[in-house]
C-alpha distance (Angstrom), angle and dihedral (degrees) to the residues before:
residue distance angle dihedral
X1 . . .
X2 4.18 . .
X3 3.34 125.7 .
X4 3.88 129.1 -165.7
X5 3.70 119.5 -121.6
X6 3.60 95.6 -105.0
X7 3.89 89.3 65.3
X8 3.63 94.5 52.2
X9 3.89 92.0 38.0
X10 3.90 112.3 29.2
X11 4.16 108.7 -155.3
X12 3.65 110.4 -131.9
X13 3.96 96.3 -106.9
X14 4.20 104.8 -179.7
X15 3.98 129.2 106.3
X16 3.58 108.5 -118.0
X17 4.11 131.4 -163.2
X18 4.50 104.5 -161.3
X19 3.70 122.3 -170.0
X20 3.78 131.6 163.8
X21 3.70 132.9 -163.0
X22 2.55 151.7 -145.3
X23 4.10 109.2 47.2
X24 3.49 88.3 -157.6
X25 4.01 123.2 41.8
X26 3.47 134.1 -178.9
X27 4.09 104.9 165.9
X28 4.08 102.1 -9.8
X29 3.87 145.6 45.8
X30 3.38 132.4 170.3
X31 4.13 137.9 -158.9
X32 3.44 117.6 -150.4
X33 4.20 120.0 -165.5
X34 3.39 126.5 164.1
X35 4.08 106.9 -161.2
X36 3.92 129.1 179.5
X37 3.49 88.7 -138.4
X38 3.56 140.3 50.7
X39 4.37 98.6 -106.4
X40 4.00 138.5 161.7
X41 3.86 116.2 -124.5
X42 4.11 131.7 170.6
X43 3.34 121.2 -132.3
X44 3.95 120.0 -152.5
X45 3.83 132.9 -167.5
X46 3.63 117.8 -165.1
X47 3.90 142.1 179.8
X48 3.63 121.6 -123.8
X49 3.47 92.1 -98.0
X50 4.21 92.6 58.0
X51 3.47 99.0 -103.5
X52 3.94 106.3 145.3
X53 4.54 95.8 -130.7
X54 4.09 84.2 179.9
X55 3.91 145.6 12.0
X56 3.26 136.8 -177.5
X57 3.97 142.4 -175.9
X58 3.60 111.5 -152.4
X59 4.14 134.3 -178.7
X60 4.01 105.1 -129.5
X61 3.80 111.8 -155.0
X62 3.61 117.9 -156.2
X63 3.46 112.4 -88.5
X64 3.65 126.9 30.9
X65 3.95 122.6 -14.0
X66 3.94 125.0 178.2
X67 3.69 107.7 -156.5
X68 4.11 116.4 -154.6
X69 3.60 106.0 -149.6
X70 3.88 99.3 -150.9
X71 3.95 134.2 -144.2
X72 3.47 94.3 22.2
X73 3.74 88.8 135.9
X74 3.76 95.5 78.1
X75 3.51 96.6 54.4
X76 3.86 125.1 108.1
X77 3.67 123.2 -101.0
X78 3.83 116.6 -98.0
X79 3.55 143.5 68.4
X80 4.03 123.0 -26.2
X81 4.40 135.3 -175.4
X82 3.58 110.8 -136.5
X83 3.81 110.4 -163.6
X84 3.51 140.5 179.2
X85 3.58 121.4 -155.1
X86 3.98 128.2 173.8
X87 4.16 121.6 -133.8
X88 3.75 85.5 -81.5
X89 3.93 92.2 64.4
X90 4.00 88.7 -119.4
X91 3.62 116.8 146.5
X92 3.91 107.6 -102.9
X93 4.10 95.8 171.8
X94 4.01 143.3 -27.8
X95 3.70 133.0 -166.2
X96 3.80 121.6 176.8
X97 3.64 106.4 -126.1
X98 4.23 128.5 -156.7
X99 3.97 114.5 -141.3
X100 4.06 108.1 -157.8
């Protein structure tokens, strides 16, 4: 039996809307997407020097998801990427994010 690639890898095919807030965080951020279709994403926080601090693989459900990004509260102050990428590794979203 073949298969084509797209059976043994499925491409991530929904329409996604991403937004993160707050700008500044202290002890919480969340990730907002609203998809059309159930999806998988990864979420990555890094310092400015590219060093991932947290990831996370999370199930999106069609509709609206808000995404808790946890133990952000013992993280150093400074400047941090937030990213969203789908199973593919492709760039979904990023917001650069201010830890008091």
């Amino acid at each position: 039996m073949y298969y084509l690639e797209e059976d043994i890898n499925p491409k991530s095919v929904s329409s996604m809307e991403i937004s993160s807030h707050p700008d500044k965080f202290s002890d919480d951020i969340t990730v907002e997407i609203s998809a059309d279709a159930e999806d998988h994403c990864i979420i990555v926080l890094a310092n400015q020097s590219g060093r991932i601090r947290r990831m996370m693989g999370v199930n999106i459900n069609q509709g609206k998801n808000n995404i808790h990004v946890e133990n952000v509260d013992t993280l150093e102050s400074g400047l941090y990427q937030l990213s969203v990428k789908n199973t593919d590794s492709t760039l979904l979203y990023t917001s650069i994010l201010t830890k008091s």
